[in-house]
C-alpha positions in Angstrom: 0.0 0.0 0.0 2.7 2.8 1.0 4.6 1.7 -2.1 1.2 2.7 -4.5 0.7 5.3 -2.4 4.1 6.8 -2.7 4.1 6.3 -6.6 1.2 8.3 -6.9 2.5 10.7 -5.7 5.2 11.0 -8.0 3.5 11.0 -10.5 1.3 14.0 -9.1 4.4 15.5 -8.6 5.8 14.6 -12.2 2.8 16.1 -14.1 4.1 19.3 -16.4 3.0 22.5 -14.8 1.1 24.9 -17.8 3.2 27.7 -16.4 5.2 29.5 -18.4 8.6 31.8 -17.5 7.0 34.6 -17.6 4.6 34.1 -15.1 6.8 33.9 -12.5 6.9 36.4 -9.9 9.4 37.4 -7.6 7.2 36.7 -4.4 6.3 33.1 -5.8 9.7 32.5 -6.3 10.5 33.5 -2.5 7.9 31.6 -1.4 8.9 28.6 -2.9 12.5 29.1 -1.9 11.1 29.6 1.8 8.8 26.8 1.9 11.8 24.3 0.6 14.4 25.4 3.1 11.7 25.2 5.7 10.7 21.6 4.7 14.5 20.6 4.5 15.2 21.9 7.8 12.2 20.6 9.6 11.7 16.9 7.8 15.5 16.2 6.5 17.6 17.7 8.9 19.3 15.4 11.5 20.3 18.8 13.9 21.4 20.6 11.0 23.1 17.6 9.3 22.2 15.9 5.6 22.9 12.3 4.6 23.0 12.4 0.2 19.6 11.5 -0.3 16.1 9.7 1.4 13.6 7.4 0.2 9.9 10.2 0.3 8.3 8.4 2.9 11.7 8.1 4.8 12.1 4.6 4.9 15.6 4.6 3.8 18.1 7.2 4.0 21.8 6.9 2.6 24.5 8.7 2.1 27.5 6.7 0.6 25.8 3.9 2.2 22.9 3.1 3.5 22.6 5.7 7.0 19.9 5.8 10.0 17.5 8.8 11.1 20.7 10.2 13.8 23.4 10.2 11.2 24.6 13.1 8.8 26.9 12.8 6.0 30.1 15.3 5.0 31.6 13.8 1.9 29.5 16.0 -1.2 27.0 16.1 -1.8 26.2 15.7 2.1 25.8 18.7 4.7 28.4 21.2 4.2 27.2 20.8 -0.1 24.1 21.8 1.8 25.3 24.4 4.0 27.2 25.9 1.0 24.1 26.3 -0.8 22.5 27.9 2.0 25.0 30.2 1.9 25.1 30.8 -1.8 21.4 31.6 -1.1 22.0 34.8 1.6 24.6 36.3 -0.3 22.7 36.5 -3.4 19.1 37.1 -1.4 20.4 39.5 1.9 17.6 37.3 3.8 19.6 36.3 7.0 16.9 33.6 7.7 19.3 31.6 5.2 22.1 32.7 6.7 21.0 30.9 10.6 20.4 28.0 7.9 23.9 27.5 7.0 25.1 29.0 10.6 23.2 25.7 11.9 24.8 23.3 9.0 27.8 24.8 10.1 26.9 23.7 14.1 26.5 20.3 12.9 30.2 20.0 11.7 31.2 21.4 14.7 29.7 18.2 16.9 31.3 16.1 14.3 34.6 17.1 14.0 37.5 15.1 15.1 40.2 15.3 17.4 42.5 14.7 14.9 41.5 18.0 13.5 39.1 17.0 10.3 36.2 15.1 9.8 35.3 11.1 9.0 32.8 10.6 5.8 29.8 10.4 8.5 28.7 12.4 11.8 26.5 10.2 14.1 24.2 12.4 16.9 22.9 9.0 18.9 24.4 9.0 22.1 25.7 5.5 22.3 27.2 6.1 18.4 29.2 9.0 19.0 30.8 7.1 21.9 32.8 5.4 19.0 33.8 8.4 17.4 37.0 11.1 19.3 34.8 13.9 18.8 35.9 16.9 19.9 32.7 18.6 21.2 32.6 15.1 22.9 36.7 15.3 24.2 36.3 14.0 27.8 33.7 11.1 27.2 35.8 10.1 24.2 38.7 10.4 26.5 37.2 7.5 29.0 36.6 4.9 25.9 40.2 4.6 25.9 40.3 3.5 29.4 40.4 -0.3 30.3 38.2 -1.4 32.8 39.8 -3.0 36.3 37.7 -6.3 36.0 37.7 -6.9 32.3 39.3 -9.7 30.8 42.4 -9.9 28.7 40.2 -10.9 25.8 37.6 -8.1 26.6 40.4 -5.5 26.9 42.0 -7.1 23.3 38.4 -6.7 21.4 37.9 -2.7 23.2 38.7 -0.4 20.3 39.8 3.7 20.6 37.3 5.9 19.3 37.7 6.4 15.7 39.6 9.3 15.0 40.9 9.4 11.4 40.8 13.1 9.8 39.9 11.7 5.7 41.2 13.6 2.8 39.1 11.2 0.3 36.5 12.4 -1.9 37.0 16.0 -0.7 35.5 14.8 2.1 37.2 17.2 5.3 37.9 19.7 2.6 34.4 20.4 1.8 33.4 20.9 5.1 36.2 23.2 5.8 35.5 25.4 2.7 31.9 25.7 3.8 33.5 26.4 7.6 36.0 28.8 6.3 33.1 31.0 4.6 30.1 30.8 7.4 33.0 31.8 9.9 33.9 35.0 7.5 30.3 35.7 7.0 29.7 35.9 10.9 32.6 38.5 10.5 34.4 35.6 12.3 32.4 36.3 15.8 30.8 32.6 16.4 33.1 31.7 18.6 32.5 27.7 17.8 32.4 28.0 14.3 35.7 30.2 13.9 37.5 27.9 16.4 36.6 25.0 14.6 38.1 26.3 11.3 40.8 27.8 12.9 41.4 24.1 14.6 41.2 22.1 11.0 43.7 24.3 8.9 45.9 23.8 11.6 45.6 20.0 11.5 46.0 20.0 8.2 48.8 21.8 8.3 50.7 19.9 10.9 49.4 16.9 8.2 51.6 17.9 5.6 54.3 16.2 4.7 58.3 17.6 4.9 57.8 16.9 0.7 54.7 18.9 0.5 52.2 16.1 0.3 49.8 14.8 2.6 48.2 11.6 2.7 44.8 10.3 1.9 43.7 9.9 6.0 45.8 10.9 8.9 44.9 10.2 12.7 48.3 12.5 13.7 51.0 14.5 12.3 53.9 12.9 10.7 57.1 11.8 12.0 59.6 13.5 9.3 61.9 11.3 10.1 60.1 8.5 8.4 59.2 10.8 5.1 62.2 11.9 3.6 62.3 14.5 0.6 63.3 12.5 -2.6 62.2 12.9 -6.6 59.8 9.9 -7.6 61.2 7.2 -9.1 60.2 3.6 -10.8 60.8 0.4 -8.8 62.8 -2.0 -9.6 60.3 -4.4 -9.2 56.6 -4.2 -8.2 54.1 -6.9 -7.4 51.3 -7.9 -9.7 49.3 -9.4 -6.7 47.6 -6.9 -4.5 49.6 -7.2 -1.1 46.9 -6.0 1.4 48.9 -3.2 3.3 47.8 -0.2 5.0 48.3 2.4 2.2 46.4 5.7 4.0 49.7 7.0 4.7 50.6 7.4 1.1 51.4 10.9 -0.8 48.0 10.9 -2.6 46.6 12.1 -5.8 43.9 10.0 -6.1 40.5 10.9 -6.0 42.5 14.8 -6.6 43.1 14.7 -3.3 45.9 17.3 -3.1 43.8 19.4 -6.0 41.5 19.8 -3.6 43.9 20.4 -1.0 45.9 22.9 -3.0 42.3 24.6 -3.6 41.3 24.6 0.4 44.7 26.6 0.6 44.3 29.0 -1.9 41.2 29.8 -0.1 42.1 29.6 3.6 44.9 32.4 2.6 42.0 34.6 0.7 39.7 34.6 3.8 42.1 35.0 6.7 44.7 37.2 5.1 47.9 34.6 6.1 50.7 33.6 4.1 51.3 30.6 5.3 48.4 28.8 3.8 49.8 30.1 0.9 53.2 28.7 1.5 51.4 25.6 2.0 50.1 25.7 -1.4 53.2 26.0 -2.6 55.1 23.2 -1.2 52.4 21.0 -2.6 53.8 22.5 -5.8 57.0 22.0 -5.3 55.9 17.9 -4.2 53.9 17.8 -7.6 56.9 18.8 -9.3 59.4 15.8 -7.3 56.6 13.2 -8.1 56.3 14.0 -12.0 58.2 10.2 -12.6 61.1 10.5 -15.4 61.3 9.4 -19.0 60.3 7.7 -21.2 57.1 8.0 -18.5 57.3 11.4 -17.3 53.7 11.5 -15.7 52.0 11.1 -12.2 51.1 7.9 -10.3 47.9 7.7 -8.1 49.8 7.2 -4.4 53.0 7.1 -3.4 55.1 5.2 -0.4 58.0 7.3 1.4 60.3 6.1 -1.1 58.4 7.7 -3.7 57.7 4.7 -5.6 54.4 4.1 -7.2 52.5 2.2 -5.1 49.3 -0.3 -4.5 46.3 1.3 -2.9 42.8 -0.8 -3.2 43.0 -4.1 -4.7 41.8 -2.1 -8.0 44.8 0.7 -8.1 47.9 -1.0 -9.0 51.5 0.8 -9.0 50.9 2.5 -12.2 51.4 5.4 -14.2 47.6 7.2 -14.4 45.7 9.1 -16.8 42.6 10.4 -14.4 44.3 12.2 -11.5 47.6 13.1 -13.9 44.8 15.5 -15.7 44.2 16.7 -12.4 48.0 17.2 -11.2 48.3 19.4 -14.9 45.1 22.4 -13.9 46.6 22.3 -10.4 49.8 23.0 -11.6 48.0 25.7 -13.7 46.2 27.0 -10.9 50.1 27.4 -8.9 51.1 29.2 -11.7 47.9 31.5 -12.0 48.5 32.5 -8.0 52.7 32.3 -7.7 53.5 33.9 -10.9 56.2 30.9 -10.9 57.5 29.7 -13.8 58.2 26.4 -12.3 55.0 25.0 -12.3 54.5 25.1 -15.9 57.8 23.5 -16.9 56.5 19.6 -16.0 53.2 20.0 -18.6 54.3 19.8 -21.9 56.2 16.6 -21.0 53.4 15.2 -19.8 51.2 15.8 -22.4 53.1 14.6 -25.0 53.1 11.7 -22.6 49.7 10.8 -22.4 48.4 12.1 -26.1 50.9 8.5 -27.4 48.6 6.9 -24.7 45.2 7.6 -26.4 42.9 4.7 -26.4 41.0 3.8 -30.0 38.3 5.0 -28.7 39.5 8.8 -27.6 40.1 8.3 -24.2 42.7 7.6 -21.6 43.4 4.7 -19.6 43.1 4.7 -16.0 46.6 2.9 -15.5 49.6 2.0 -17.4 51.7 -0.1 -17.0 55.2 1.0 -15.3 58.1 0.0 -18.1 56.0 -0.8 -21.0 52.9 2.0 -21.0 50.4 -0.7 -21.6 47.0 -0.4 -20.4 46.3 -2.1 -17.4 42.6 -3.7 -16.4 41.3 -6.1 -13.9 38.6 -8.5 -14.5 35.7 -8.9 -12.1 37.2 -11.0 -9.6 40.4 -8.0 -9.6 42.5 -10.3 -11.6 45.1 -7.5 -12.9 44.8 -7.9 -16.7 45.2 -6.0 -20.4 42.0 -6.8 -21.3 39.0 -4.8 -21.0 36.4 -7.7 -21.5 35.9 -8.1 -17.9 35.7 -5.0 -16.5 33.8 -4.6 -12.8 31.8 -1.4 -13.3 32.0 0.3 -10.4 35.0 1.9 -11.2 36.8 3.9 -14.0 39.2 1.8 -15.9 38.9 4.4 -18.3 38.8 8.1 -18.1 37.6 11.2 -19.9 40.6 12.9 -22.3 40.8 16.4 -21.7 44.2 17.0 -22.8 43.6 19.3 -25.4 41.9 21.5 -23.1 44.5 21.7 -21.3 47.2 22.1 -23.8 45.2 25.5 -24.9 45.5 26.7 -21.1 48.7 25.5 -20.8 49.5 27.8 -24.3 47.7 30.8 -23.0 49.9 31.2 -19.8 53.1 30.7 -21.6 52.6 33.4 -23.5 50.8 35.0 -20.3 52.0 39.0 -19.2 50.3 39.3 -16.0 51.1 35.5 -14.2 50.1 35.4 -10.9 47.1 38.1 -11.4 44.5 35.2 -10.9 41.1 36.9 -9.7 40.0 35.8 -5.9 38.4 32.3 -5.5 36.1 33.7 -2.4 33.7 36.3 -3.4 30.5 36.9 -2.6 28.1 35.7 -4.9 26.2 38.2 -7.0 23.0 38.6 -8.6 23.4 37.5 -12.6 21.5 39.0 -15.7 17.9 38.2 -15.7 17.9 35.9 -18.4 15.1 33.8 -20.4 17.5 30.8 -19.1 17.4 31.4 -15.7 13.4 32.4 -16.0 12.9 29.0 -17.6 15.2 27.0 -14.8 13.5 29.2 -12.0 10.1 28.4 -13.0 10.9 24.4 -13.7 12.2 24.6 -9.8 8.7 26.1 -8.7 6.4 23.6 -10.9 8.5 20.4 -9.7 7.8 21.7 -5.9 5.4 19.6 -3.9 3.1 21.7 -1.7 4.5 20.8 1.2 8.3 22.3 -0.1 9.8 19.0 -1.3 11.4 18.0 -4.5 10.7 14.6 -4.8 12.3 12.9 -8.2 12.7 9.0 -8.8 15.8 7.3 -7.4 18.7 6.5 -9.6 20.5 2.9 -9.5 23.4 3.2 -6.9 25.7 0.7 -6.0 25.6 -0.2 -2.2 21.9 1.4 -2.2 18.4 -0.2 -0.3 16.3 2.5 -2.7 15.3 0.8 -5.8 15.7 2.4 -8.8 12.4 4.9 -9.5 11.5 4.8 -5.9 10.1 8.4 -4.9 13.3 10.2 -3.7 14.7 13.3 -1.9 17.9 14.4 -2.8 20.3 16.5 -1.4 22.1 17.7 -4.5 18.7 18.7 -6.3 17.6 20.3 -3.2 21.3 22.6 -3.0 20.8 22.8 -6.9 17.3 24.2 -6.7 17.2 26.6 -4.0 19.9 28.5 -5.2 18.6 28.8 -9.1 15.3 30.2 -7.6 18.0 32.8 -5.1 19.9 33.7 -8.6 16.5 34.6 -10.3 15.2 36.5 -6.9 18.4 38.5 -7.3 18.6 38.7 -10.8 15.1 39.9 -10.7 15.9 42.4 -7.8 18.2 43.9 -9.6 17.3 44.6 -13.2 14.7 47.0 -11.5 
């Protein structure tokens, strides 16, 4: 019954609306825009948190994974995606009601940020679960987990695990939530006290994270010992396994995933906001690591990790030591991006190199491989039971194997800043957003947002097919990143509107 029921009203919800663009108004628009946040905050929120997206009827909720009622997600397009578009939505709207929207998104990361300075892919509020967690709002209770327990058993005291307390770098996981952190702290004119603390406490962390060579690894529980990370230029093995060995590989200098893009990015920012050099400096040194790990002829490109001997090195049972043509792409705008904000020559010198590089590695089909092969450039695949192979018959397909080719693209913007007369002029990565011209486009995506709204203030849309999902495909669905998406094209067409008065 609940599953008819719920179909119905999808469909309801699916029927096209016989308004046109022109018909809508400003105060319909706000009204919309109020009545979504308000249903968002009141039906979604888990005390200001977001998981990725929830069955309509609330049955399921997920983020990367299936997630109860008490847990919030941070990896995008989770709560600080969520907080940002909040955010997004004062700037361009003035309304401060948005603006105590983000402020208690940004509370939320607050109860779950870690003592080891970030934040984990998930934020749990249940009492009992955050006991597992080294939160930092939660210090002293977190504290007592690590304390064994006079009468318990040798076994008992073997099985009690610490509270987890690994800061992740992966899928821009703490780095979203500390852009998002970085600009609700600057738009409280840095005054809520919690809020600026905690960002002033993660750029620290993640500064103490960095390596002496200017990397940083995918998760990190503590700073490094130096001692154990020397500064050396990347180099090819002399011999790598073909059978995944099963190590501990979080430690690793990591592109993958563009975890230092994003990194280098955080940086760029953090020095924008708080007027200090030194996250600057930091953004630098991860220049000056990209530059050590470009690996020599005749393969002058970038692995996806790197072990302290900066070797390219095994990472999942799917990400072989290999030369890579997904992140590499990555590693060549970053080193754009350097160049844009240093003015420094250096960190154009690796590209052509590696573009010649990876153009004699086109696939037949136009794109690049995911790895090749160290020593003869092949392709490398694994079949579905991760049998490392150079065939692409068996491919599992949850995973890239093959990636997107946008080295041309980047050859041009490689070629426009050679011959560039005002380097390091790039224009500031943290402005406030403005209102745009009121466009027929934005009329037409403004309106669509209105006529897709339930009555009650919630997009609902059928599910997609996820991997690791308990929604069926075409179940009636909530999701976070059309809910970000929507609210702030109806805030651009408020302001657009606002202003061509």
């Amino acid at each position: 019954m609940r599953r008819t029921t719920m179909v119905i009203a999808l469909i309801a919800v699916m029927i096209p609306s016989t308004a046109t663009a022109d018909d809508l108004s400003v105060d319909e628009a706000q009204q919309a825009l109020r009545r979504g946040v308000e249903y968002f905050r009141d039906h979604v929120s888990i005390e200001g948190g977001y998981l990725w997206r929830y069955a309509a009827d609330f049955s399921e909720r997920e983020g990367e994974v299936p997630a109860s009622a008490t847990t919030a997600w941070v990896q995008p397009p989770g709560t600080p995606s969520v907080g940002a578009a909040y955010l997004d939505v004062y700037e361009l709207t003035g309304d401060k009601y948005y603006l105590e929207a983000a402020r208690e998104t940004a509370r939320a990361l607050v109860q779950g940020q870690l003592q080891s300075g970030g934040w984990d892919y998930r934020i749990e509020f249940a009492p009992e679960d955050r006991k597992k967690h080294a939160y930092c709002a939660d210090k002293n209770q977190s504290d007592d987990q690590d304390k064994s327990n006079a009468d318990e058993t040798p076994h008992q005291k073997k099985k009690k695990r610490p509270p987890r307390n690994t800061t992740t770098l992966d899928d821009n996981t703490t780095q979203a939530a500390l852009r998002f952190m970085m600009r609700i702290d600057r738009a409280l004119i840095f005054q809520d006290q919690p809020i600026h603390e905690s960002a002033q406490f993660a750029l620290q962390s993640l500064l103490d994270a960095q390596y002496p060579i200017g990397a940083w690894p995918q998760r990190f529980s503590a700073a490094p010992d130096s001692e154990k990370f020397p500064v050396k230029s990347a180099s090819f093995p002399d011999e790598w396994s073909r059978t995944y060995p099963a190590i501990d590989y979080r430690s690793y200098y990591t592109f993958n995933d563009n975890t230092i893009a994003d990194m280098v990015d955080l940086m760029f920012r953090a020095a924008e906001i708080y007027d200090d050099p030194q996250y600057m400096a930091a953004a630098e040194r991860a220049g000056d690591f990209i530059l050590l790990a470009q690996l020599p002829e005749p393969q002058p490109g970038w692995a996806q990790q790197y072990d302290a001997e900066m070797h390219p090195a095994w990472a999942r049972k799917f990400e072989p030591p290999a030369l890579t043509g997904a992140e590499s792409q990555g590693v060549m705008r970053t080193l754009l991006r350097l160049y844009d904000r240093t003015g420094k020559a250096k960190f154009l010198q690796p590209i052509p190199r590696a573009l010649a590089y990876y153009q004699s590695g086109v696939l037949s089909d136009g794109r690049l491989a995911r790895f090749y092969e160290i020593g003869t450039n092949t392709p490398l695949y694994f079949t579905k039971d991760y049998q490392l192979t150079y065939s692409d018959d068996d491919m599992p397909t949850h995973y890239g194997f093959k990636t997107r080719n946008n080295l041309d693209a980047i050859a041009k913007e490689y070629d426009k800043r050679k011959n560039s007369n005002h380097p390091g002029s790039a224009k500031p990565l943290t402005e406030l957003k403005k209102a745009p011209r009121l466009s027929a486009k934005l009329k037409q995506r403004a309106a669509a947002v209105v006529d897709a709204q339930k009555e009650n203030g919630a997009w609902i849309e059928p599910a997609r097919q996820r991997n690791r999902s308990n929604i069926p495909a075409n179940t009636p669905c909530i999701n976070s990143q059309t809910f970000s998406d929507n609210i702030v094209k109806l805030a651009r067409f408020i302001a657009a509107s606002k202003n061509s008065r």
